[in-house]
Kinemage of the C-alpha trace (Angstrom):
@kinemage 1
@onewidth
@group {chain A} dominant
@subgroup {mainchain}
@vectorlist {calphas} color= white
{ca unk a 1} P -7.619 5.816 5.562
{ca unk a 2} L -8.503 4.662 8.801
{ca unk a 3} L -9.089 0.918 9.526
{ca unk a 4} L -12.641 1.308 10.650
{ca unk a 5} L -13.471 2.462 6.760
{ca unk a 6} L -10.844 -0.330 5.829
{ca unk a 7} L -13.377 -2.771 7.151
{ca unk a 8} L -16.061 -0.971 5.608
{ca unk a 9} L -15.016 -1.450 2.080
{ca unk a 10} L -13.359 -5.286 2.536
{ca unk a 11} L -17.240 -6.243 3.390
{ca unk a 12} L -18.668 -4.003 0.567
{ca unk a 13} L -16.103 -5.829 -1.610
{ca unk a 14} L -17.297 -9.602 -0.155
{ca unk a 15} L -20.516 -8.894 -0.537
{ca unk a 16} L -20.164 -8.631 -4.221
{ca unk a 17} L -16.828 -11.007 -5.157
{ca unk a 18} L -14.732 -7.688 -5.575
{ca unk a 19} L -11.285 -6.995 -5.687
{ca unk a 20} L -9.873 -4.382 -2.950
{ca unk a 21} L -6.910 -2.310 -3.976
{ca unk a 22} L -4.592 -1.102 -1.192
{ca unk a 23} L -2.822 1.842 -2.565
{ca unk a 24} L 0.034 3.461 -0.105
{ca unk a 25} L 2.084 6.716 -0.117
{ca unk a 26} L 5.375 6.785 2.281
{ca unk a 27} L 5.675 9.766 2.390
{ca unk a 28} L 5.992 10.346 6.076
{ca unk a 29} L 6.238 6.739 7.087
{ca unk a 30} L 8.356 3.593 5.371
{ca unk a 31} L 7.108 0.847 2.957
{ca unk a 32} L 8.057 -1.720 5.775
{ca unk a 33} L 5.836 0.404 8.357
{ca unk a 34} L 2.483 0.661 5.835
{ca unk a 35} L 2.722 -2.740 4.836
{ca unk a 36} L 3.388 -4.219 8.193
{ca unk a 37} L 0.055 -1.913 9.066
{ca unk a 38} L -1.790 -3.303 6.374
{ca unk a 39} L -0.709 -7.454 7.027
{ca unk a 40} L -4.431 -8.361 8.321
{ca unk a 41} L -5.996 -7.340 5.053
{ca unk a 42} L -2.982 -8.426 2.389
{ca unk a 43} L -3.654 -12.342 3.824
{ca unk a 44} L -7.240 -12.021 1.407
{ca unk a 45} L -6.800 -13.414 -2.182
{ca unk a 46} L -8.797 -10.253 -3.116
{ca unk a 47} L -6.930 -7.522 -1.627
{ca unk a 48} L -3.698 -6.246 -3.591
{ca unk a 49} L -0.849 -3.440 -2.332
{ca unk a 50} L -0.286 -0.599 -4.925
{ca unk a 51} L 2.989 1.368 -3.483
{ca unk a 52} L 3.676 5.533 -4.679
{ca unk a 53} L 7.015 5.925 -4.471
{ca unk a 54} L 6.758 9.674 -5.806
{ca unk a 55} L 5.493 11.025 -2.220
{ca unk a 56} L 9.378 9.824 -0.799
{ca unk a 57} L 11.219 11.303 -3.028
{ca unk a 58} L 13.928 13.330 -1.668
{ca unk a 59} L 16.131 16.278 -3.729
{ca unk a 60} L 17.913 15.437 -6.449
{ca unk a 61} L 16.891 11.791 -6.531
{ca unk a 62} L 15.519 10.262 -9.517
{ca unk a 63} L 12.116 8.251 -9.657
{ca unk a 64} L 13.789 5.597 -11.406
{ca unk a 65} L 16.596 4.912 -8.646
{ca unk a 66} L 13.554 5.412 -6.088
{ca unk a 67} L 11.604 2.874 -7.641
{ca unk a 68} L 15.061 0.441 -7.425
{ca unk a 69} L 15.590 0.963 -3.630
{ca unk a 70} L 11.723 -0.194 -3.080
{ca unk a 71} L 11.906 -3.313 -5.206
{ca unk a 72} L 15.080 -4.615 -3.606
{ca unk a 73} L 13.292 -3.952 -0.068
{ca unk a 74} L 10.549 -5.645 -0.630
């Protein structure tokens, strides 16, 4: 989603005391990469980070061991 409608829904959200859920695939980028991306929104008490592992995983790796290598990253 691009910034621009980023903004767009962190004012909707202010306008009415609302939570904003950040929800990011890594697919064809790195956790590090989308959060570091994301680091001007994640300072609001309001905004949370959802992460879907299931878009990087690779053959013949398990979701369970993908979920491991995020959680020690982070």
């Amino acid at each position: 989603m691009p910034f621009k409608q980023i903004d767009t829904i962190m004012s909707w959200a202010k306008s009415i005391n609302a939570i904003v859920f950040l929800d990011v695939q890594v697919g064809q980028s790195t956790v590090e990469e989308e959060v570091n991306s994301l680091l001007k929104y994640l300072k609001y008490p309001n905004v949370h980070l959802g992460i879907d592992p299931e878009f990087a995983m690779k053959k013949g790796k398990s979701l369970e061991l993908k979920l491991e290598l995020f959680r020690l990253r982070i």
